[in-house]
ZAMARGU-4260 file (C-alpha; in steps of 0.2 Angstrom, whole numbers, plus 5000, padded with zeros to 4 digits):
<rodrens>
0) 5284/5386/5624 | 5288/5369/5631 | 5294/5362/5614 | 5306/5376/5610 | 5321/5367/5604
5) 5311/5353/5593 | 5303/5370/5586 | 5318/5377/5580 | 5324/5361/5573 | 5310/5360/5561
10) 5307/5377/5556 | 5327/5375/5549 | 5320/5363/5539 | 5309/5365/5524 | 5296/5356/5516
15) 5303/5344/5503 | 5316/5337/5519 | 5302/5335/5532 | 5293/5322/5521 | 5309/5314/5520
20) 5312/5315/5538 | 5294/5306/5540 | 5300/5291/5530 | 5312/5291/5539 | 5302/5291/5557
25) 5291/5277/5548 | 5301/5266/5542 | 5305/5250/5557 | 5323/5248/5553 | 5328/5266/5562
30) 5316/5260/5575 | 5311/5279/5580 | 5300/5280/5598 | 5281/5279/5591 | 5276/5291/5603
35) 5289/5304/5593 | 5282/5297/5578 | 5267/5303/5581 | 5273/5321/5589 | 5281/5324/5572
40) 5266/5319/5562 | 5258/5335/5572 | 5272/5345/5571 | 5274/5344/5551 | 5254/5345/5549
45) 5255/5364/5557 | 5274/5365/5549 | 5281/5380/5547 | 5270/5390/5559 | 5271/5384/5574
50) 5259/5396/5586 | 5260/5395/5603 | 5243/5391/5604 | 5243/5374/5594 | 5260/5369/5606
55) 5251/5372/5623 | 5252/5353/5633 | 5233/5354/5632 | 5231/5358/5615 | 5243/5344/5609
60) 5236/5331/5621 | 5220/5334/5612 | 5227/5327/5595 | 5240/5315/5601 | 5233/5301/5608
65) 5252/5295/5616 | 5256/5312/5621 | 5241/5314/5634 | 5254/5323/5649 | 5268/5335/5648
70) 5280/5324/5653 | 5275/5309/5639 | 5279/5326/5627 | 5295/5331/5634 | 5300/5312/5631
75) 5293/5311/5614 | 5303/5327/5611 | 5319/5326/5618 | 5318/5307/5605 | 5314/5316/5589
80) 5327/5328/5592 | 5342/5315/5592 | 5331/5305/5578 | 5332/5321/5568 | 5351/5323/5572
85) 5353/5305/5565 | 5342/5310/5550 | 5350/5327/5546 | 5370/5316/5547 | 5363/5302/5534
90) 5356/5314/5524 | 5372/5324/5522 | 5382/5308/5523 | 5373/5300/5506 | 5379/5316/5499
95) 5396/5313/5499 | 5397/5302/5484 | 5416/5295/5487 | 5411/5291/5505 | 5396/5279/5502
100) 5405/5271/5490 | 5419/5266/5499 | 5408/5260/5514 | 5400/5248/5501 | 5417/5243/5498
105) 5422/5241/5513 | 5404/5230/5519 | 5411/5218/5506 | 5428/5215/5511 | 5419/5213/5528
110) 5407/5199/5521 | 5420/5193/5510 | 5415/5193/5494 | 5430/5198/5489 | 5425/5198/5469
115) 5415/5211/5469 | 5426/5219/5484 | 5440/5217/5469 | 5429/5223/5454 | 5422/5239/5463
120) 5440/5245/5469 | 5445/5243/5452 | 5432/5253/5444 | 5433/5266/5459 | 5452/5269/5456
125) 5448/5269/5437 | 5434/5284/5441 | 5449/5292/5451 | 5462/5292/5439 | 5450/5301/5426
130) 5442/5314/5437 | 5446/5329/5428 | 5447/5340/5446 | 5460/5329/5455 | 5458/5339/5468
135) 5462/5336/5490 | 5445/5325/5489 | 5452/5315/5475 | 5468/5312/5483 | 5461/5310/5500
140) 5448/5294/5491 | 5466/5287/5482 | 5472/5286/5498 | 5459/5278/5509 | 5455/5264/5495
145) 5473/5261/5493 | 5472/5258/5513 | 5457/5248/5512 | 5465/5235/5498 | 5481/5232/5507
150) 5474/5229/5525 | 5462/5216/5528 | 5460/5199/5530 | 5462/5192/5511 | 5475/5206/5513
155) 5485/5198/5527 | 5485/5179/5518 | 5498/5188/5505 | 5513/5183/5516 | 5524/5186/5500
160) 5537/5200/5499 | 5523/5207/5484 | 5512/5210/5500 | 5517/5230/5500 | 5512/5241/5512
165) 5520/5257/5504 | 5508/5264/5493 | 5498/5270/5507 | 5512/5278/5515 | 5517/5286/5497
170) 5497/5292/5494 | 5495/5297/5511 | 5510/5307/5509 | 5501/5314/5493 | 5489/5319/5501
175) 5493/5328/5515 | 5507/5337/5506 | 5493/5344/5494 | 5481/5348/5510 | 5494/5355/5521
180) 5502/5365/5504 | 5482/5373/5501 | 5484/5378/5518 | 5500/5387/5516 | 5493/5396/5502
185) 5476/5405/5514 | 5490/5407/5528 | 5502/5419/5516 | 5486/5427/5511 | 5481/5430/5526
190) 5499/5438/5531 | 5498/5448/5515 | 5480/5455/5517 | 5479/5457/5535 | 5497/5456/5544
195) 5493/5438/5551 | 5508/5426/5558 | 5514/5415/5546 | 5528/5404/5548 | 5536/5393/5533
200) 5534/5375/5538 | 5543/5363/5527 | 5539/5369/5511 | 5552/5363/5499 | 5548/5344/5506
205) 5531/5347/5498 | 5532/5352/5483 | 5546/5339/5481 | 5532/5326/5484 | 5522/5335/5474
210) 5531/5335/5459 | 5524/5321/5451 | 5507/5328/5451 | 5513/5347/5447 | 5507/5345/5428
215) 5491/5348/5418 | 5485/5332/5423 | 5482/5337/5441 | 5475/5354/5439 | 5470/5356/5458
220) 5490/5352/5463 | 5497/5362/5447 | 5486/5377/5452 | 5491/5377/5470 | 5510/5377/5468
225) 5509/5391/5456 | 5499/5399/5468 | 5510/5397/5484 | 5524/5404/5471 | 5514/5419/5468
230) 5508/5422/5485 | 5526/5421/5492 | 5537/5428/5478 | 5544/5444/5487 | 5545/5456/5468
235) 5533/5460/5457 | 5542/5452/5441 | 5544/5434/5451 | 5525/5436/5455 | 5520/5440/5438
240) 5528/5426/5431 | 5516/5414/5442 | 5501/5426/5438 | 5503/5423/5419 | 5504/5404/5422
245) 5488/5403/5432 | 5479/5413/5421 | 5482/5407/5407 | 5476/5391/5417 | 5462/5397/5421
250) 5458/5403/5402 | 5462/5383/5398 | 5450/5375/5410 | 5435/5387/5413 | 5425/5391/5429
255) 5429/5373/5435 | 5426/5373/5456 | 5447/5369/5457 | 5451/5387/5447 | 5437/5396/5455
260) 5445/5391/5470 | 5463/5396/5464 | 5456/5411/5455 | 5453/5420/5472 | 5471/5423/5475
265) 5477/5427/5458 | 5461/5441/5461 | 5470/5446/5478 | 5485/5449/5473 | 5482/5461/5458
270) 5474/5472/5472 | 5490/5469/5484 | 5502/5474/5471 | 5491/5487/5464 | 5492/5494/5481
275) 5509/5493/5479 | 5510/5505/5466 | 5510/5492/5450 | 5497/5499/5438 | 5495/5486/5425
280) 5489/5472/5441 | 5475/5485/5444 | 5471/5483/5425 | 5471/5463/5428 | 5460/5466/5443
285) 5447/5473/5432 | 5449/5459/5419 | 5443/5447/5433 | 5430/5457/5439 | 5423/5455/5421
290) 5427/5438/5419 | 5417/5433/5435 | 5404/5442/5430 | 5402/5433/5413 | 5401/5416/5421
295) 5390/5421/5436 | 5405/5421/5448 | 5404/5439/5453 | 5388/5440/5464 | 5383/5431/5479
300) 5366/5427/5482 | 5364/5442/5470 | 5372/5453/5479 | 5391/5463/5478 | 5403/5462/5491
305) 5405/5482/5496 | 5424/5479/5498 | 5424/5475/5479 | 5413/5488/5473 | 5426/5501/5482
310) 5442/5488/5474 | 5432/5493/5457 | 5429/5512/5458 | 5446/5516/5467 | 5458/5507/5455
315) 5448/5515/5440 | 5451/5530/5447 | 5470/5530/5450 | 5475/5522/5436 | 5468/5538/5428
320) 5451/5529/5420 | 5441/5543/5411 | 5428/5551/5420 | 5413/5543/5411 | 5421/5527/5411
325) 5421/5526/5431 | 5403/5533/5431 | 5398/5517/5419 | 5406/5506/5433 | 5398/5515/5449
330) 5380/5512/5437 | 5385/5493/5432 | 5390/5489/5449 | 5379/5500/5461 | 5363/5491/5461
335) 5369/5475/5469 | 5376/5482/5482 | 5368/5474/5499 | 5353/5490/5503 | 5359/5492/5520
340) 5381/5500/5513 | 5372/5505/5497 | 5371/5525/5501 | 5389/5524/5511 | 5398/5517/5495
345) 5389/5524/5481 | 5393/5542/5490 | 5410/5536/5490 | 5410/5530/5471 | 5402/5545/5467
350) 5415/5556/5477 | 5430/5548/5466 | 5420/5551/5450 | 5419/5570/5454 | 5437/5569/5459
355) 5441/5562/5442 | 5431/5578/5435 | 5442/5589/5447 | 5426/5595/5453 | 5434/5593/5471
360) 5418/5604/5482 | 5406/5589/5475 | 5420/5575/5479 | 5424/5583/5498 | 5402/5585/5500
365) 5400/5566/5494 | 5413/5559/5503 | 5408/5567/5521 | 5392/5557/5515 | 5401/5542/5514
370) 5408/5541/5533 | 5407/5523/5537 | 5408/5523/5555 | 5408/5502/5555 | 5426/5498/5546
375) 5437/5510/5551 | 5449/5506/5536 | 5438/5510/5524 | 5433/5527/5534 | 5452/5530/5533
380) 5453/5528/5515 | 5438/5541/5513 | 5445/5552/5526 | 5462/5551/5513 | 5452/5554/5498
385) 5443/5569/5507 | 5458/5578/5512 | 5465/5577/5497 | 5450/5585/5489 | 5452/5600/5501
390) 5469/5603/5500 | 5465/5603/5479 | 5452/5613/5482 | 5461/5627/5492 | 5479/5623/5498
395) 5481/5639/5505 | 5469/5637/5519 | 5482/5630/5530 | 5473/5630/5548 | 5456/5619/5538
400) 5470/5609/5531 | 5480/5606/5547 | 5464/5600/5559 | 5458/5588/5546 | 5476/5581/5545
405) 5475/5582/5565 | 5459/5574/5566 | 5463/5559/5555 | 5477/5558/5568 | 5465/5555/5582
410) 5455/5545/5572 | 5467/5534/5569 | 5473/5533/5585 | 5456/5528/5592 | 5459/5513/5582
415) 5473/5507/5582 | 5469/5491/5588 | 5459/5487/5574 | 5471/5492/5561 | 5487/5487/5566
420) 5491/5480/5550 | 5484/5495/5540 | 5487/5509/5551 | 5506/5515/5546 | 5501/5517/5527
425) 5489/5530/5534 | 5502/5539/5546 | 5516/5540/5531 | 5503/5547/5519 | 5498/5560/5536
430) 5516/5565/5538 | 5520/5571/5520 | 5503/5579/5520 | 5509/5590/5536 | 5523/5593/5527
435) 5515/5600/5511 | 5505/5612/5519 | 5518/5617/5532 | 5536/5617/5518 | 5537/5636/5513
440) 5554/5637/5506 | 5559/5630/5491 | 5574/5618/5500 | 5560/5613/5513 | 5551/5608/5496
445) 5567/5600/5486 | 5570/5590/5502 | 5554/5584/5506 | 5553/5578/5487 | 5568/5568/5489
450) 5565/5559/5505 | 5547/5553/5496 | 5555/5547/5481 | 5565/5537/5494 | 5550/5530/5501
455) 5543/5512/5496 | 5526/5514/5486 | 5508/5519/5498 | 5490/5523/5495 | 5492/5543/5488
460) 5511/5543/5486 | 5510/5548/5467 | 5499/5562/5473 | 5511/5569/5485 | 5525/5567/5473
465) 5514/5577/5461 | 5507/5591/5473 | 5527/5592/5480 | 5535/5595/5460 | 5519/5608/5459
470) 5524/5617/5475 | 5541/5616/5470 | 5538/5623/5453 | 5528/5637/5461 | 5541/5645/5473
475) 5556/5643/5459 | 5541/5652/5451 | 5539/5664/5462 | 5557/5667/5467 | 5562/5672/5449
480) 5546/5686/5450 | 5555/5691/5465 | 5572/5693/5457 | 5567/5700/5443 | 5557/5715/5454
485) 5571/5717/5464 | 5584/5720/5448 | 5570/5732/5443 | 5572/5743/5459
</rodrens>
C-alpha cells in the first residue's frame, strides 16, 4: 500500500479527533495543501478500515479529483502527514493549561498592553499560591511567570535598584531542587529494588532550599523529603519514623495525584523491609493494597499487576495468615490477573495456600505448575518455596533433596546475568539448605545454627532456623535413646 505511513497515522486516531483534525484541514489560517485536504476527506469517509482495495492509485484517483497520478498522492500525503504532526502538537499543547496561559501572557507583553499583561500575571500567581497540589509543575509555572515579569521591555525601563532580578534565581532554584530531589527519590528506589548505581548528589543543599516549602502547605515538597528520608534511612526504626509521617499524610489529603504519586514508595518499602525480615511492614503492605483498592487505585486498565498478586499471597503466608484467610485473598485477587500469567500465579498462590495447610504433596504438585520460565526471579522464589515443600515432606530422602538443591544451582547459574541483584539471597538460602540435609551430628547441627543466627535476615531464614532447632532437638533426642540403651546393656 502506497499510502502506508498516512494509514497508520489515522488508524491511531479515533473518531471524535479526526473530525477535529478536518477542522483543522479546513480552516484558511493553517493553510493546509488543498489537494491533502481532500485526500483526508477520503481517508476519513473509509476511516478506520482502510482496505487495500479502496487505497489502490486507481481507486483513489477515481474519487479525488486533485489526486488523478501516484505522484500528486504521494505529495498530498507526505503534506497531511506533517499537517497531522502539527495537529496532534496543538492538540496536546491546548491541554496544558499553565502553558496557554502563559503564552497569552506573554502575546501581551509583546503587544504591550501591559494592563492586562499586569492584571493576568496577578491573578495567575494568585491561582498558583492556592493550588492545593504545589506540585514540580506549580513550581516550574512560578518560575517561568516570575521570569516573564522581570524581563522585558517595560521591565528594562525600571532602571531603579527595586529592578530585581533575584526572584527568578531564587524560584528557579525552587524548582529545580524539588525536580532534581523527585529524582533522587526513583534513583534510591531503583538501587533498593534492583541493585541500580546511585550516587548522592548534593543532597543536604536541597532540602536546605527546600525548607521553606517542607510544610503542609506544599504537599507535593513535604511528601517528597519524607520520602527521600524513608527511601535512604539505613534502619528499620529511622525508616518507620518517615513511613508514619507520610501515611498519615496520605490519610489527611486522600488519593490526590501528589500522594498517589508519593504513595508508591511508602508501598515499596513495606515489601523491602518485609523482605528484610520486619513483619509488621508486610502487615502495612496489606493495609495499602486495600486502601488502593477502595479508591480504584489498585487495578490498571482493570487488570493486577502479577508481581503484586505474588507480593499479596507470599506475605500473608509468612506472616503466618490463616489458611482460609489466604484462600479469600487468592479468590479476591485471582480474577484480575492479565489471562495470559493467570494459571502460573494462581498455581503458585494455591501452592502457598496448601503449604499453609501443611498439605506439602499438594503445595510441591502446584508449584511445579507454577514454573515461570519468563522471570527467572520469580521461578527462583517457586523453585525455594518447592524445595521447601519436599524437604517438609520427607527430609530424609537425601539424594531427591540434594539434585533439587543442585538443580537450583545451575539454574541459577544460567542466569546470573539477569539476577545479579537477587541472585546471592538465593545462594545463602541454597548453602544452609545443603547443610541441613547433609549435618548429621548434633555439633554439625549446633554449629550451623549459630552461624545462621549470625546471618543478616533472607527470604526463608526463619525456616531454616526452625527446621535447624527441630533437627537439633531430634539428635539430642535420639542421643539420649541411645544412652539410655546402652546403660541398659
Amino acid at each position: 500500500m502506497h499510502l502506508l505511513k498516512l494509514t497508520k497515522v489515522l488508524q491511531a486516531i479515533d473518531n471524535s479527533t479526526l473530525k477535529r483534525l478536518q477542522k483543522y484541514a479546513h480552516s484558511p489560517y493553517f493553510n493546509v495543501y488543498s489537494p491533502s485536504v481532500e485526500l483526508l476527506d477520503y481517508m476519513a469517509s473509509i476511516h478506520p478500515f482502510f482496505l487495500e482495495r479502496k487505497c489502490t492509485v486507481e481507486f483513489i484517483a477515481s474519487r479525488c479529483q486533485s489526486l488523478n497520478t501516484y505522484s500528486h498522492q504521494m505529495a498530498a500525503s507526505s503534506r497531511l502527514v506533517k499537517a497531522i504532526e502539527h495537529f496532534l502538537a496543538l492538540e496536546e499543547w491546548q491541554k496544558e493549561g499553565n502553558t496557554v496561559t502563559r503564552y497569552k501572557l506573554k502575546a501581551f507583553q509583546e503587544i504591550g498592553h501591559m494592563e492586562e499583561f499586569t492584571k493576568g500575571m496577578a491573578r495567575r500567581m494568585i491561582y498558583l499560591d492556592f493550588d492545593t497540589e504545589q506540585n514540580i509543575d506549580t513550581f516550574f509555572d512560578r518560575h517561568l511567570l516570575t521570569e516573564l515579569s522581570l524581563n522585558g521591555f517595560q521591565a528594562k525601563l525600571k532602571r531603579t535598584t527595586q529592578n530585581d532580578i533575584m526572584p527568578v534565581v531564587h524560584t528557579l532554584d525552587a524548582y529545580y531542587a524539588i525536580k532534581k530531589l523527585r529524582y533522587l527519590c526513583e534513583a534510591i528506589n531503583r538501587k533498593n529494588n534492583l541493585g541500580a548505581s546511585y550516587k548522592d548528589e548534593h543532597v543536604p543543599a536541597l532540602l536546605k532550599t527546600l525548607e521553606p516549602y517542607t510544610n503542609a502547605r506544599f504537599p507535593y515538597v513535604y511528601l517528597f523529603v519524607n520520602v527521600y528520608h524513608l527511601l535512604s534511612a539505613d534502619n528499620y526504626e529511622d525508616s518507620e519514623l518517615y513511613y508514619k509521617l507520610i501515611k498519615y499524610f496520605v490519610g489527611k489529603l486522600g488519593p490526590t495525584s501528589t500522594v498517589i504519586e508519593a504513595m508508591s514508595y511508602a508501598v515499596n518499602q513495606t515489601v523491602h523491609w518485609n523482605n528484610k525480615g520486619f513483619e509488621e511492614a508486610g502487615n502495612e503492605y496489606l493495609w495499602w493494597i486495600e486502601w488502593k483498592m477502595k479508591h480504584d487505585l489498585l487495578l490498571e486498565k482493570q487488570k493486577l499487576m502479577p508481581v503484586t498478586f505474588r507480593n499479596i499471597i507470599s506475605i500473608a503466608t509468612t506472616n503466618g495468615h490463616k489458611p482460609e484467610d489466604i484462600k479469600k485473598l487468592i479468590k479476591k485477587y485471582s480474577d484480575y490477573l492479565p489471562e495470559e500469567q493467570k494459571e502460573s500465579y494462581v498455581a503458585f498462590a494455591n501452592g502457598l495456600y496448601f503449604y499453609s495447610l501443611k498439605n506439602h504433596k499438594r503445595a510441591i504438585q502446584n508449584f511445579l505448575t507454577a514454573q515461570e520460565k519468563e522471570e527467572p526471579t520469580f521461578s527462583s522464589v517457586i523453585r525455594r518455596w518447592q524445595w521447601m515443600s519436599l524437604y517438609e515432606c520427607d527430609r530424609n530422602d537425601i539424594d531427591t533433596l540434594l539434585n533439587h538443591l543442585l538443580s537450583f544451582e545451575k539454574f541459577l547459574h544460567r542466569h546470573r546475568k539477569e539476577m545479579q541483584h537477587t541472585k546471592p539471597v538465593f545462594e545463602i538460602f541454597l548453602k544452609y539448605s545443603t547443610e541441613l540435609v547433609k549435618s548429621s551430628s548434633r555439633e554439625d547441627v549446633d554449629r550451623q545454627l549459630e552461624a545462621l543466627g549470625y546471618e543478616v535476615h533472607f527470604p526463608g531464614k526463619p525456616w531454616l532456623v526452625e527446621q535447624f532447632a527441630l533437627k537439633n532437638k531430634n539428635t539430642r533426642t535420639q542421643g539420649a535413646r541411645a544412652n539410655v540403651l546402652n546403660n541398659r546393656n
